[in-house]
N, C-alpha and C positions, 0 to 999 in steps of 0.2 A: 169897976165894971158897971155899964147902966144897960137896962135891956130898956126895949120899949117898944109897944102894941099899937099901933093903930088902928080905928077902922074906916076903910073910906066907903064913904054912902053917895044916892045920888047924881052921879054925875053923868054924864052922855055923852056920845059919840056920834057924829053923820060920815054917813058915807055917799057917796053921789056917781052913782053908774049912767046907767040909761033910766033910772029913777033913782029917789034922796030916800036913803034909810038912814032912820036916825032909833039908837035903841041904848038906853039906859043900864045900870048896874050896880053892883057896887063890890066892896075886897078887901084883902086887911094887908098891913105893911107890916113887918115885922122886923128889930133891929137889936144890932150886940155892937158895944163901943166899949173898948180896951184903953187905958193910957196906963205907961208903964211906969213906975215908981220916978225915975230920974225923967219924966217929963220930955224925950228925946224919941220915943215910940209911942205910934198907936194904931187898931187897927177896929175896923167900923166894918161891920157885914150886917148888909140888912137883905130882905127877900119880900116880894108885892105879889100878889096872887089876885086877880081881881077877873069879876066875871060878870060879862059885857052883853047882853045879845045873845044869851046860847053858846057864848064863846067863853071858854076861859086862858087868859094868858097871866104866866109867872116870870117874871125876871131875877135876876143875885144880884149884887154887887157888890165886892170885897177892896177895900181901901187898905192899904197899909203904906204908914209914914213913918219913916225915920231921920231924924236928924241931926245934923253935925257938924 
């Protein structure tokens, strides 16, 4: 099993209505990766949490592979 931390810094976003807002941030990624003994299984969940402008948004994303 490997876990792993990220942090993201820095980065920016524009957005362009009837004026261009542009507003920086930054968030941490965080992640768990499984492979199963015989090499045939694994499964990868990680989750981003980043806050943008007064805004915060989270994402999942869970991968699972088996093969045969």
């Amino acid at each position: 099993m490997v876990l792993n931390l990220a942090l993201r810094h820095d980065f920016c976003e524009s957005r362009e209505t009837s004026t261009r807002v542009s507003n920086c941030g930054m968030g941490a990624e965080f992640g768990i990766t499984h492979k199963s003994e015989d090499g045939l299984s694994s499964t990868n969940l990680r989750v981003v949490r980043d806050r943008v402008g007064g805004r915060t948004q989270t994402s999942a994303m869970l991968n699972l592979q088996r093969k045969f």
